[in-house]
Structures are given as C-alpha cells and as structure tokens.
N, C-alpha and C positions, 0 to 999 in steps of 0.2 A: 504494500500500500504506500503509496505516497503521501509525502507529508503536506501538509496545508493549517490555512489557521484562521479560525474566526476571527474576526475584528469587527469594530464599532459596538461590543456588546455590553449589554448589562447582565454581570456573572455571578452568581449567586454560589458562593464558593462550597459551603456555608458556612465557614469561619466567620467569612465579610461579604458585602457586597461589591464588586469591580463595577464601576461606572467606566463608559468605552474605551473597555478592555479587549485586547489583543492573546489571545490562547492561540496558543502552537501546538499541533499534533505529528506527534513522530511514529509511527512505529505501534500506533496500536494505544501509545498512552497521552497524558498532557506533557510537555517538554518543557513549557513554562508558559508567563505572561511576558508582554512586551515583546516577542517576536513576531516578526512576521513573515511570509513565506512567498515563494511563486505564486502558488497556490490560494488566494485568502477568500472566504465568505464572509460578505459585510449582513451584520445581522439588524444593526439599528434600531430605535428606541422604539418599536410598535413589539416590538418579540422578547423575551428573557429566556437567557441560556441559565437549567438547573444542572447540577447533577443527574444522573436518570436514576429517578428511583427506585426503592429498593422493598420488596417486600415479602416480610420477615415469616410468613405462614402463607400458606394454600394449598392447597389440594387439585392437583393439577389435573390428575385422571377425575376428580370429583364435582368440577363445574359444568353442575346441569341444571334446569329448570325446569318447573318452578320449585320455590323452596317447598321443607316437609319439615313441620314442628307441631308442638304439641297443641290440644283442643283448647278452645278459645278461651280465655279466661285464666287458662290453666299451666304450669310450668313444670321444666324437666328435674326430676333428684340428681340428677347425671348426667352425663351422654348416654349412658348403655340404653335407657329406654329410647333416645333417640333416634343410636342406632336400626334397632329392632323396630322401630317406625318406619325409618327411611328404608329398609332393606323388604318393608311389605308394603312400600309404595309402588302403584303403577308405573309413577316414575322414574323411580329405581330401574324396576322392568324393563321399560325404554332404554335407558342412560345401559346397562348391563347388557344392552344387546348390538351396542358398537364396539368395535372395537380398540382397544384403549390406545395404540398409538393414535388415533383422532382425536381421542379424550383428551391425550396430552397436548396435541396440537392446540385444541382449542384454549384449552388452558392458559399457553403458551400467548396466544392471541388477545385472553382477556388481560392479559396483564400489559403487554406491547400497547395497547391502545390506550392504555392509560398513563404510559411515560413510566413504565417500567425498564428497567436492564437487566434487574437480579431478581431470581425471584427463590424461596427455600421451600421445597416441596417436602410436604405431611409426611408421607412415604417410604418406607425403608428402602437402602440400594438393592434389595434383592428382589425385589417390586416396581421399582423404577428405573432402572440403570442403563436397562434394553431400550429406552424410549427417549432421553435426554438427548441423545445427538440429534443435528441437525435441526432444533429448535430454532426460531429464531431471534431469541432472548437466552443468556448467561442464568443457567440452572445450579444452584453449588453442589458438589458433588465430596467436598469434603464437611462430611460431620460423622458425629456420632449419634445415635437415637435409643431411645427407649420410650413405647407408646406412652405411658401413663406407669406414674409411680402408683398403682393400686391394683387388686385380683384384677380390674374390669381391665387392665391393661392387656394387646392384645398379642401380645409373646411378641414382637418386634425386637431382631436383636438378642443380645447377650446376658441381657440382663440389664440393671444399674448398675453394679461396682465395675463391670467387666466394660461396658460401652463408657463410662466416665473417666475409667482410668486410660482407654484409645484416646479420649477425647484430651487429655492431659497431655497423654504422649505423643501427639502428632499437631500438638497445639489447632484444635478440630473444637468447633462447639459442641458441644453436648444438649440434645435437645430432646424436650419431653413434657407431655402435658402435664399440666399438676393444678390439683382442687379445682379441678372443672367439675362441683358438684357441691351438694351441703351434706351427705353422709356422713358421719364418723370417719371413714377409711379415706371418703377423699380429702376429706380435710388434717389429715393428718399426712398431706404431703412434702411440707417441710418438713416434718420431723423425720418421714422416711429415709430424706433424700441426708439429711444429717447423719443417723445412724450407718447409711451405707458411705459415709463419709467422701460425699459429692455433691456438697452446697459451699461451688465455688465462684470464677466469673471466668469459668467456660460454660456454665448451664444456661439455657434458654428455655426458659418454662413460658408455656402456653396458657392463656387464660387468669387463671390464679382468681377466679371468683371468690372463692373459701378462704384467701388471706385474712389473717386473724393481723392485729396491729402487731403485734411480736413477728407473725410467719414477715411481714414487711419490714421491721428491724432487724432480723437474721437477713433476708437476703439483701439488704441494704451491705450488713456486715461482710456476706461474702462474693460481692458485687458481682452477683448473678443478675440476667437483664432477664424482662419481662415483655414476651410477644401480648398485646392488646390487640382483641377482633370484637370491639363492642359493640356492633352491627350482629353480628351471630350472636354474643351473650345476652344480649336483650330479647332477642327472637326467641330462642332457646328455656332461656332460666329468669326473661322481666329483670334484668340488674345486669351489671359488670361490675367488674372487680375497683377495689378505693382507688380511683386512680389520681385522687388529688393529695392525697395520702402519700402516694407510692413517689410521685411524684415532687412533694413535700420533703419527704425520706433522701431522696438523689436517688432513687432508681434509674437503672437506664429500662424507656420503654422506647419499644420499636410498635411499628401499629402492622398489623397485619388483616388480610382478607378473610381467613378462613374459607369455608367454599361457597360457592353460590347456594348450593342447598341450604346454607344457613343463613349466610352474612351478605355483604356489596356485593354490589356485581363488577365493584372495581376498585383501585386502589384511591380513586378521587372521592368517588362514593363514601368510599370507608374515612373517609379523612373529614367530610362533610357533615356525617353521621355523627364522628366523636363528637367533634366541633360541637354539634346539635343538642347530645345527650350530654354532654361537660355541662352548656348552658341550662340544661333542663334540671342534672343533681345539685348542684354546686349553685346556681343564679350569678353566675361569673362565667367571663370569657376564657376559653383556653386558647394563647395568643398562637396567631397563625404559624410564628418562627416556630413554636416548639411543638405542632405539626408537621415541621416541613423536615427538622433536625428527627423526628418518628421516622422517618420515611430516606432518612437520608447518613448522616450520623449516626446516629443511635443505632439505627440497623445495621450500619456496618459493623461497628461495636458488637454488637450481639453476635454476630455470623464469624466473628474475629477477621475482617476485613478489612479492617482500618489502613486506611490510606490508600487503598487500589480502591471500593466503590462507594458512593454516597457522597462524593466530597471532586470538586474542580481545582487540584491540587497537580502540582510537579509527583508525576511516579503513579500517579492514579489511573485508571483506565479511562480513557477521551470515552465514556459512558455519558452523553449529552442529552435532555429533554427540552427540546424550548418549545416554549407554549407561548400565544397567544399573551401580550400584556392588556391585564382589563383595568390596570390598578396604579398608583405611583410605588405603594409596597411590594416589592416585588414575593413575597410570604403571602399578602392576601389575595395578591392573581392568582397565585397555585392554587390556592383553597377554591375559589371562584372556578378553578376550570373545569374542562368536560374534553373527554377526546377529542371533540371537534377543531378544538383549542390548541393540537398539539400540532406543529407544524413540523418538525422536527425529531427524529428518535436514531442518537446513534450509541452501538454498544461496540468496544474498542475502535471507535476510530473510524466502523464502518457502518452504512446509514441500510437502518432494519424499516424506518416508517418517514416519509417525506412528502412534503406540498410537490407536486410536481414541476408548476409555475414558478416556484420560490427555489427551488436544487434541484430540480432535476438537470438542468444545463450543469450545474456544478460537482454532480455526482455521475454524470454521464459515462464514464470511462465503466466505474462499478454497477451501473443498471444495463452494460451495454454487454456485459459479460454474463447476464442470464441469472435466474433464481429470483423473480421478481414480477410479481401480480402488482394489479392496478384496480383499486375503488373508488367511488366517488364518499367521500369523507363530510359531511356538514356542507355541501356544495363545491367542494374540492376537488379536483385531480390528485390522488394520491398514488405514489407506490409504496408497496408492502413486500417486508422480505417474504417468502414464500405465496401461498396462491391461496389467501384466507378466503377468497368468493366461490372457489373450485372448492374450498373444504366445507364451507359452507352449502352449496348448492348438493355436494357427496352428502352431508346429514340429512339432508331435506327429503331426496330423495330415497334415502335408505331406512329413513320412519314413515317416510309416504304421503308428507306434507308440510305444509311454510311454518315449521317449527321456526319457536324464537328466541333468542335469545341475544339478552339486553346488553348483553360486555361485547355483541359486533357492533358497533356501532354504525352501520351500513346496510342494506341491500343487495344480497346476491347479484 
C-alpha cells in the first residue's frame, strides 16, 4: 500500500482534539502528524476524522431479528431462561437455518456501518476461528475466555484458572460474563473469580448487573474493565449495572453491543441508548467524550490494545471513521450520528466503506483491484469492502422473503 495523508482535518485523537491537522499513513499504520505526502486527502471542516471504533462485545454468528425477551411486564433471573426462550423461538428456527459463515458476515457488516474497525466476538476460537478471515473488519483473535463464572456457564474453554493464567501468559485479555443475573450463584461472581485467583486487569467481564458496591471496589482494586451493553440489560433484566458508581470508582468501561436478539442494532445505537438510560437513572448527563473514550480508549484498554486501536496516534493502526460533522463538538457529532453519516471507514490504512463522490477518485488504484460492492447509502454512492447487497439479497432469498434487518442500512 502506498503511503498518503489526510490533511485539512479535524482529528479526534482522543487524547486531544487536532484542528487542520495533517496525518500520514505508512505502511498500514499512523506515521505521524505534520506530514504530508504525494498522496494527500483534504478532509475539511464539514467531516471529523475519529478513531474507528471499537466494540468491546457481540455476537457475530448471533445478529438476527427480531429480538426474543421475556413477557411483558416481566424480567429474566438470568440469561439461562433467556436462552431456552431464544432457542424455542421461531426465530431462532430461521436464524439456525443459514449458515453461519453468513451469520458472521452479516455480523461483520452491522458493525462496519457503524464506524467500526475492531470488533470482540462472544464466541470461543473453537467456534469461530473457521469464519474470521476475510471479514471485512479486524476481528481479535487473541484472548482468552470463559463463558460465565457460574454452573449456567457453558463449558467454553479450560476453565477459569487454566484460561486466566493463558491470558496472563501471553499478555491476552481474559474475558467472561459475570452476574449477568440476581441468583445467589451469579452474584457471587467476584468472589468466584477471586478465589480462583483471577481478578486482575487482564479480565473483561460482561454485564456485571449483580455488582454489589464492594464487587465495584474489588475490581476497581484489581483494574479489571467492564464491557457495558445497557440496551440488552434493560431488554432483558429492566436495569443495568451502577454504572455511575462504576464509573465514580475509575472503572475502565468499554460499551458494547451484545446481539441484536437482545441489544442495538448498532454500535451508535448503543451509545444513544446509554446516553438515554444515564439521563433517565441518574437525571444527569453522561458527557459525550466519555462515550466516545467507551468506544474508543477504554476499549482498547480492555482488549489490551492500547496504542494500535481506538486512538489517532504514531504506531496505531490508520483505523479511520469520519463521519458527517453535525456539531462544533466534535464528541456530540459522534453521539448524533447514524450510518448515513459515515463517509469514510478505513481499517489499517485500507478503505473497507467510502462516499464514492468524496474517494472514490482517491482510492481508485484499491477499488480498481476488485473485492468491492457498491450501495446506495442515505442517498449516496457508496463502496463497500465485500458484496453486503449480494449477501443481503442470498438471505432474502434463502428464507423466501424481504427479510429485514435494521444494522443494513440500505436496500438490496
């Protein structure tokens, strides 16, 4: 790939923000500011170049539609009844009768359209490993897992001591759901994870509904970060986890998706939602930066990423989202946006989602070399890495009708 460098932009690093700043890309990563190249795209004060964000939970075989929760009025003890819901839905039925490299695709798709570059799949490698290449979006492939500290956990993996101590050893996050429930057992997640002596700040625990204000003073203590999907835990269980508390404490939270059966149908969505339920428990704002640092920061942090994604940094990966400016803050355009919005999506260096009219002349040499479908985006000419309308139009056809679903943002 040849090198080339944004200029004229407003760069949301997210240390700082760069007013018409100059970013040079070498080789896949950022090389610095203040240079400039053969090569430059003037980006100018209607557009903001982010980080591409990053997010921290999904279920990549598992976004299908519509969601499946509990009867009205009424809320889950757990996940396990959940499960055994979603597994005797019709829906289900459908969704179980594609087959999962498309699931992943899709997956792969809902997150791309929302100014994704990383995304951490729910999934053990021995369940998804056959399916991550040729995404196209940055899947991480090194962690370690263990489904849930409790019996409901679903044998994923080694164990806890045995997956925490890889995860130690190969400096790998350790990830795993905990007190996603109000039972005795799930809530007795930190103490499990203590006794098995792996409540450290390799762990990434999922949900944490059942944090008690100590289970939030221990993992404060042993700066473990906390995946938040408050879109699914309100669907699910009516509440989410303290997270003004957690928050309070210097938790690192990263926000995540969960699947669409539960949660957003995207990662803007999901960031809309907190935003929305923050004002709703609390009668206070939760300010848009420390949304944007969920999604961006903080995530990397959790994933042990730091400095390669989440951040517009020398040594990071030219992982680029620029969206649509609606705002002088560049924090509250993010919050404001919607795919339509995104004009731009590159992961190291190479552009996976693009305005046609706005780079396609500038990426020409890379659209001209194949692997790249084209949709009409919010009234846009867009290109897209792989052929989302051809994958789209194979689902439709293969359940037998204009199935839908709300993370494509487009039209067959």
């Amino acid at each position: 790939m040849t090198a080339y460098a944004l200029t004229d932009a407003t760069v949301v690093t997210p240390r700082k923000i760069r007013g018409s700043a100059s970013v040079r890309v070498e080789e896949g990563k950022v090389a610095g500011f203040g240079l400039g190249s053969r090569r430059e795209l003037k980006i100018g004060s209607a557009a903001i170049v982010f980080p591409a964000l990053v997010n921290v939970h999904d279920h990549l075989r598992g976004n299908y539609l519509p969601r499946v929760g509990p009867e009205a009025g009424s809320f889950y003890l757990n996940w396990a009844p959940w499960d055994a819901d979603l597994k005797a839905s019709p829906v289900y039925r459908e969704r179980a009768s594609i087959d999962v490299a498309t699931m992943y695709r899709l997956g792969a798709y809902k997150n791309l359209f929302s100014g994704v570059g990383t995304v951490n799949d729910h999934f053990p490698h021995e369940l998804n490993e056959a399916h991550l290449a040729g995404l196209p979006i940055r899947v991480i492939k090194d962690y370690c897992l263990a489904h849930e500290c409790s019996s409901f956990d679903l044998g994923w993996g080694e164990g806890v001591e045995i997956e925490h101590r890889w995860a130690v050893e190969r400096d790998w996050p350790f990830i795993t759901h905990l007190e996603e429930g109000f039972d005795p057992e799930s809530q007795d997640g930190v103490g499990i994870l203590e006794r098995s002596e792996a409540l450290d700040e390799h762990d990434l625990l999922v949900h944490c509904i059942g944090f008690s204000d100590e289970d939030i003073r221990k993992v404060k203590r042993g700066q473990a970060s906390v995946a938040w999907c408050p879109a699914s835990n309100q669907f699910m269980f009516n509440l989410t986890c303290k997270i003004r508390k957690m928050l309070r404490a210097g938790v690192n939270v990263a926000l995540g998706t969960d699947s669409t059966h539960t949660g957003s149908v995207n990662l803007l969505e999901e960031m809309r939602f907190a935003r929305s339920s923050y004002r709703e428990l609390y009668g206070e704002e939760l300010p848009a930066k420390s949304l944007f640092e969920m999604v961006s920061s903080n995530a990397a942090k959790a994933l042990r990423m730091q400095g390669r994604v989440g951040i517009v940094e020398p040594g990071a990966f030219a992982d680029f989202a620029i969206f649509r400016a609606s705002s002088d803050d560049p924090y509250e355009s993010l919050c404001a946006s919607h795919p339509e919005d995104l004009e731009l999506l590159t992961v190291a260096g190479s552009p996976v989602l693009g305005d046609e009219d706005k780079y396609g002349d500038f990426f020409a040499h890379e659209l001209a070399a194949g692997g790249y479908g084209r949709i009409d985006l919010g009234g846009r000419a867009t290109f897209v890495k792989g052929d989302p309308a051809a994958l789209y139009r194979h689902l439709r056809a293969f359940v037998g009708f204009d199935k839908k679903l709300d993370y494509l943002p487009f039209e067959p």
